[in-house]
Steps between C-alpha positions, in 0.01 A plus 500: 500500500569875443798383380551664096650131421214339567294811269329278203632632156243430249322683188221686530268640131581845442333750260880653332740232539224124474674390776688652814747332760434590818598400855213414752564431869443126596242627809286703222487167292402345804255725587281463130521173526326467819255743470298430179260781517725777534282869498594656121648764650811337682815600365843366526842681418709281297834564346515510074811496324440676181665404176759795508621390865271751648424345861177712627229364766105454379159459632358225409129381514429166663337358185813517294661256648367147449594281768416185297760566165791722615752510251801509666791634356861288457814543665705496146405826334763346188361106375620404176224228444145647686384175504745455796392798662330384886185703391403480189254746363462797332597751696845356599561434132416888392774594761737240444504576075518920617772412755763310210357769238680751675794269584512469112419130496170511254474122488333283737412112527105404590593139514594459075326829402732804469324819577745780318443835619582774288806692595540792260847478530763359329681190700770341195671334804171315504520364136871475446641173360635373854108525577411295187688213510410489880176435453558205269374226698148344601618549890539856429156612566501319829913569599550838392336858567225574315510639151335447218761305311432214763166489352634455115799267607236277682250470194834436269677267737133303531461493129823354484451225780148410502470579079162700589396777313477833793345800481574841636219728599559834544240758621431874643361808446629737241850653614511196716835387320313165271744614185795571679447124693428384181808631360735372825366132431543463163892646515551276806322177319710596219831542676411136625443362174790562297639874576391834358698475245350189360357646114114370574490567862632912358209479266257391764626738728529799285196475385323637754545893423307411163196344733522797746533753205097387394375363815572735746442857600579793741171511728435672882693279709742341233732621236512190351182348544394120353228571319458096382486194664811233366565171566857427413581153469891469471581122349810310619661182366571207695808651626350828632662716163222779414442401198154723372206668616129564481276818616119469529314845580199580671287798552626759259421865612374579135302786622833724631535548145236731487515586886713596755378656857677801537855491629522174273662451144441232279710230401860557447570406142275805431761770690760322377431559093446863581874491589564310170587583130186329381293830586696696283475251256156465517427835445454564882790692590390835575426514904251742420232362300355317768431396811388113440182427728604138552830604686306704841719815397825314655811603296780191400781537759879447461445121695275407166774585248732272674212209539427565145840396405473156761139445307665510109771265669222248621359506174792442283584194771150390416551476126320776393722745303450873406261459224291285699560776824409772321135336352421471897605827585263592262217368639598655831484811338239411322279474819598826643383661166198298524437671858523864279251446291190735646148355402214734455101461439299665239130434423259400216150449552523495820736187484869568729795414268858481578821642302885539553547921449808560639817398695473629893718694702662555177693868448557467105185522338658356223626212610298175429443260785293292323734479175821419708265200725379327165858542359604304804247238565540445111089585421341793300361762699134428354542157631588611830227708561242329347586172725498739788204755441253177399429156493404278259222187598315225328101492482308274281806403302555899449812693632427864607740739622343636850640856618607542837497783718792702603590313878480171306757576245714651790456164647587294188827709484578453832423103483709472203806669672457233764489212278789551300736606794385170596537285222868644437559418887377174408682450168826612695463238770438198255798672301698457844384147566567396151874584566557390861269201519635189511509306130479163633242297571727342762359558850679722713517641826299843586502775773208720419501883674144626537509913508100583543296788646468491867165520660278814394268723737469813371239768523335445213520129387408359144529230305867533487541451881219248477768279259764587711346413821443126391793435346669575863165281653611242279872552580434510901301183494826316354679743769287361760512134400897498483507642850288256630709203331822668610327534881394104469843412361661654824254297725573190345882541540471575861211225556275697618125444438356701205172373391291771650698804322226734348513800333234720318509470110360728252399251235130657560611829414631358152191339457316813481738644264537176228218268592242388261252766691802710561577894437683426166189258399280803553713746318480236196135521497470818535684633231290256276214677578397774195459798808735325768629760769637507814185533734348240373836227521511667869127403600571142334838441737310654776157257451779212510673565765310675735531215792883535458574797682816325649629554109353754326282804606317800322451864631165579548579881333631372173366243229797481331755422840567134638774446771708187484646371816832432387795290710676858547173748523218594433475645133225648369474556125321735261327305233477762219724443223501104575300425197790676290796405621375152539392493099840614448505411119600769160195586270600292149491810352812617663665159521467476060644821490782363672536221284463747170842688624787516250722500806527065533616532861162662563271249257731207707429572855120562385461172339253274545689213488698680781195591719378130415788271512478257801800359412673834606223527815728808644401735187173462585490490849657814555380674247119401667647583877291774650652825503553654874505760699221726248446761720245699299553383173217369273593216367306417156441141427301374196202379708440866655551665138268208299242598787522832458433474124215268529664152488596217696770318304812493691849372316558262759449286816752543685522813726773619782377362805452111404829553258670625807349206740610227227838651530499518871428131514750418282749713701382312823511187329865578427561568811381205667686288342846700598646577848404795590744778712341846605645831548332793642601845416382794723498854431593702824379830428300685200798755500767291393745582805780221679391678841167458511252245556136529496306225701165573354571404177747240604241347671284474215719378306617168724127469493437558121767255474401230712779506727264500789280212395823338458568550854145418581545169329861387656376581833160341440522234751823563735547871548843512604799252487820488667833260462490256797847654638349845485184385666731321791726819527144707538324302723723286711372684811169407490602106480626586819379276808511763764089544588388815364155674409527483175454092545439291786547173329793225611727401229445128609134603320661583175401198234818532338687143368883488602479387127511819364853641735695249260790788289568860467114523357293263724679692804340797312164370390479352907529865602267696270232200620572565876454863452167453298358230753647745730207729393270256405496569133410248299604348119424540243221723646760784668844380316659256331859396512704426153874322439635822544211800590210515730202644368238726702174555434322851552578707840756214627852694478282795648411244777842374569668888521264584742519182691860561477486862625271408788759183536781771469312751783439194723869404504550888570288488779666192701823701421340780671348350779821248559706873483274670741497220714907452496490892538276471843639245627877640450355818671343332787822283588700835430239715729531154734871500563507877491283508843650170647844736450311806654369275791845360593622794495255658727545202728876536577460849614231533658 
């Protein structure tokens, strides 16, 4: 038993690495599962292979190991699909994704999901054109190695056969790879329908350096960053041609506009008109009049003059020539200038007043910020400032003009930066869908590709992670519900009995969030309220739901904390700034001044008819979507202002959080309706390096994602599965009728019916039944066996490898005593006929 073959490799926690093989010897095993109530301090040496093949021996503590849930590891370190894997949990699915990351294989198969790992590297042979018209067929997801393309050839080739509208879900943390993913379907689906050199699938396809050039951003761990959710349905005729297209977004980061942390920029298009004529031609050409607060002190780089170029080509593709071009650079400009303009306070009678004084950071005292911003918005300075530095309200059927203070009017500039970034992002998409959406009111086929925010725990968590964070509870419970179909599909096709699958859904957790009573209810309420705050919406959640500590609980240090327990983790979020960003509305103020512009691109996307229109629902939903990721930034909506000046009225009813939740619903209700495929993506390391992989945050991630409540789910009932040849090929031995200690029981016992030796299959089924009764394992309690698999429930393959093993040393044992026996004997007749030889001997002379 001292034998290393027979030492147990399994997993054990560890504080650097989550989870560490290691090698225990079978008669230390032995020995903690005999003796229950070891003393603390007993300590066993084991053997722990480290993740950079460093073998080195430990001491470790008797309570580490848990006798009852050892997770063992597999003898494949390499498994295309994990589902297959002997052992399926979370530990041997961290090592198997790290051991094909560094054989340059980022894809792997969890059953239908594809979990792409992020290989900061380029691999063309991976994408080249033998790939794509490789992956062409429905069987390629199932016949070939993974890859993502089996994914987008399976929703296309089941769009085609079934005419079912699929979806593609793609999710992960920033730097994760989501836009790169994004971009590998859509050429792929593409190349599928019609070539890349079809005229509408090159619009649809070049388009997307226009939606990258003012939705994304450089940030800490990407250069290229998402910084919007999109749903991107791609419409296909009958025939499978691409034939138009249609984005949706979702969750704008407005507030970047304003704010970046440091070691951030903000959005592209920005750098990218710095490299462009248009600043000399708006008067802006001399490097050393400012530094433009809006831009984090980050200088345009060689990379944006070349995007700029791709971005003017998108635009022209889009319809919307130079004239048209330049009115929207303006407005980008425009904003920047808006972020110059330095607000001061001044007093009379005792009464704080506001006023625009000067440009900031500027090194010509000459120049005029606030001359060159109204010359660009297309408004007179005095109008500018005055809609800015005060506000005008309605009492008694009077108007009077309120002043504010100074950190009000810095937050009504701010705001109105925000909004019209936004409502030119939002004019550009409709401007996008107008050109690629399909005319016809014909029906057609659809592949939508979902590219959201993963899930969000940060160390200081608002109201943007708060969005974020049930859009992906939202998203998991679909997640969770497809698994479970997909899981129940399987047992049906094997026959195998499935009633009595469970798993653990989170529908209670989105009840707290949406519900009638729930956190967005409360937030509703509250900002209703003439002195709403944050305390007090806190002490109402917490009065609530103080029985339902299984969902939500509050620190006992803070009045303005609440924890959610979320399917991923724990989050708990800071309240202040909820009212806010929930209100999330312009003062009318600023919103006429829009609408008084002589600039008509700026008066358009302002319009009310625009904001208003629910015939053209998108304007208005994402112009309404809550801003994310507002690290620090004040965000001035029209209730907080109206309460700070002494009124209530508000401009309207709507606010971010419910217009977010209607959208979410709608977004699930879409996808309900479609056929759903899921990929993955993981980020290895924060450093961006192909030789490194970082199992902390790897972890988190598969968690974050819900790769191991997938898992959880598909091995819900029967841990482990095996094809009946393998199981035969594995166990044979202990089918065996030679007595044994592992069982004492005749075959002639065995209730098995000569009914089921009948072909290949019944001569396989008959076996896997002998070995079970064998053991006296039971079904469907202990196993169940399928057409073609045979399905064990929890601790059974641990059961039969070390029955086998003891099977295995009992067989060595009868070698060994039948060889020691042979070997006495042959000595004794040797020693025997050696002194019969000596006696004769002696006898004849003497």
């Amino acid at each position: 038993m001292s034998d290393p073959s027979h030492a147990i490799r399994c997993f054990i926690p560890d504080d650097v690495y989550v989870w560490l093989p290691v090698e225990i010897q079978a008669k230390v095993m032995n020995y903690l599962r005999e003796k229950e109530n070891l003393p603390r301090e007993t300590i066993f040496e084991v053997i722990a292979t480290l993740p950079n093949a460093v073998i080195e021996k430990r001491h470790l503590a008797a309570a580490a190991i848990d006798t009852n849930h050892i997770y063992y590891q597999n003898e494949s370190r390499n498994v295309d699909d994990m589902i297959r894997l002997e052992h399926l949990h979370e530990a041997a699915v961290l090592y198997n994704l790290q051991y094909r990351f560094f054989q340059q294989q980022p894809y792997t198969y969890i059953s239908k999901i594809c979990i792409a790992v992020n290989p900061y590297r380029q691999l063309p042979a991976l994408y080249d054109v033998k790939n794509q018209e490789l992956y062409s067929t429905l069987d390629s997801l199932l016949s070939l190695p993974p890859h993502i393309y089996g994914i987008s050839s399976a929703a296309y080739s089941h769009m085609l056969s079934f005419s079912k509208q699929q979806s593609i879900l793609v999710s992960g943390e920033s730097g994760a790879g989501k836009t790169e993913s994004n971009k590998i379907i859509m050429m792929h689906l593409a190349s599928l329908a019609g070539g890349l050199d079809d005229h509408t699938v090159k619009k649809i396809i070049q388009i997307n350096p226009l939606l990258e050039s003012f939705g994304n951003a450089s940030t800490m761990l990407n250069d290229n960053s998402s910084r919007v959710g999109r749903f991107t349905q791609l419409q296909f005729d009958t025939n499978g041609a691409l034939i138009g297209s249609d984005c949706r977004t979702y969750l704008l980061e407005k507030s970047r506009v304003i704010h970046q942390h440091k070691n951030e920029r903000n959005f592209h298009i920005f750098y990218q008109l710095m490299t462009s004529e248009y600043i000399r031609k708006f008067g802006l050409d001399d490097s050393a009049i400012l530094e433009f607060n809006y831009l984090n002190g980050k200088k345009a780089t060689e990379r944006d003059k070349i995007c700029f170029a791709s971005t003017v080509e998108a635009l022209h593709l889009i319809g919307i020539d130079t004239i048209k071009q330049e009115q929207v650079f303006e407005l980008i400009v425009g904003i920047l200038l808006l972020g110059q303009l330095d607000i001061s306070y001044y007093s009379i009678d005792t009464e704080e007043r506001s006023k625009i004084v000067s440009c900031s950071n500027s090194s010509k005292n000459d120049w005029d910020c606030l001359t060159s911003c109204a010359n660009l918005l297309g408004l007179s300075k005095l109008a500018i400032e005055k809609a800015l530095c005060t506000r005008t309200m309605s009492v008694a059927n009077e108007t009077v003009t309120v002043q504010l203070r100074k950190d009000q009017a810095s937050d009504c500039r701010d705001a109105l930066a925000k909004a019209i970034y936004a409502n030119v992002f939002t004019w550009l998409i409709g401007t996008i869908n107008s050109l690629l959406r399909r005319k016809e009111n014909n029906p057609c086929n659809i592949i939508g590709i979902l590219d959201i925010f993963g899930f969000e725990h940060l160390d200081y968590n608002s109201f943007e992670q708060f969005c974020i964070n049930y859009a992906n509870e939202k998203l998991q419970q679909k997640f969770s519900q497809d698994v479970f179909k997909t899981v129940q599909l399987e047992y049906i096709n094997e026959g195998v009995i499935w009633e009595h699958v469970e798993f653990v859904d989170n529908q209670e957790v989105i009840a707290l969030i949406e519900e009638r009573l729930g956190i967005i209810s409360l937030l509703n309420d509250e900002i209703m309220r003439p002195k709403g705050n944050e305390e007090s919406f806190v002490l109402k959640l917490k009065s609530i739901y103080k029985d339902e500590q299984h969902l939500i609980e509050f620190p006992k240090c803070s009045q303005t904390h609440f924890t959610i327990k979320h399917y991923a983790d724990d989050v708990t979020y800071q309240s202040v700034g909820f009212l806010e960003k929930h209100r999330d509305a312009l003062l009318p103020d600023l919103s006429n001044l829009m609408r008084s512009s002589s600039k008509e691109l700026l008066r358009n996307v302002f319009s009310t008819e625009v904001l208003m229109d629910e015939g053209n629902h998108r304007y208005s939903k994402a112009i309404n979507a809550p801003s994310v990721l507002a690290n620090g930034a004040r965000e001035l909506q029209e209730g907080y202002s109206m309460r700070s000046v002494g009124t209530i009225k508000t401009l309207s009813t709507r606010n971010a959080g419910t217009q977010f939740k209607n959208n979410l619903n709608e977004l699930m209700a879409t996808l309900r309706n479609t056929n759903v495929h899921y990929v993955r993506c993981i980020k290895p390391n924060r450093c961006n390096k192909s030789d490194e992989f970082d199992h902390l945050m790897v972890t988190a991630q598969l968690r974050c994602a819900g790769v191991v409540e997938a898992i959880r789910i598909a091995r819900a009932v029967y841990q482990n599965w095996l094809r009946l040849e393998e199981f035969q090929e594995r166990f044979w031995i202990l089918s065996s009728n030679i007595k044994n200690p592992v069982n004492t029981s005749p075959i002639s016992e065995l209730t098995i019916s000569r009914n089921d030796v009948d072909g290949e299959t019944g001569k396989l089924k008959y076996t896997c039944k002998k070995v079970m009764q064998f053991l006296h394992l039971t079904s469907p309690e202990d196993y169940q066996i399928g057409f073609t698999r045979i399905y064990l429930s929890s601790g059974v393959l641990e059961l039969l490898e070390r029955k086998k093993s003891e099977r295995f040393d009992f067989f060595a044992w009868r070698i060994q005593h039948t060889m020691r026996g042979f070997s006495c004997r042959l000595k004794y007749i040797r020693q025997r006929q050696a002194i019969l030889k000596i006696q004769v001997w002696f006898l004849s002379n003497y």
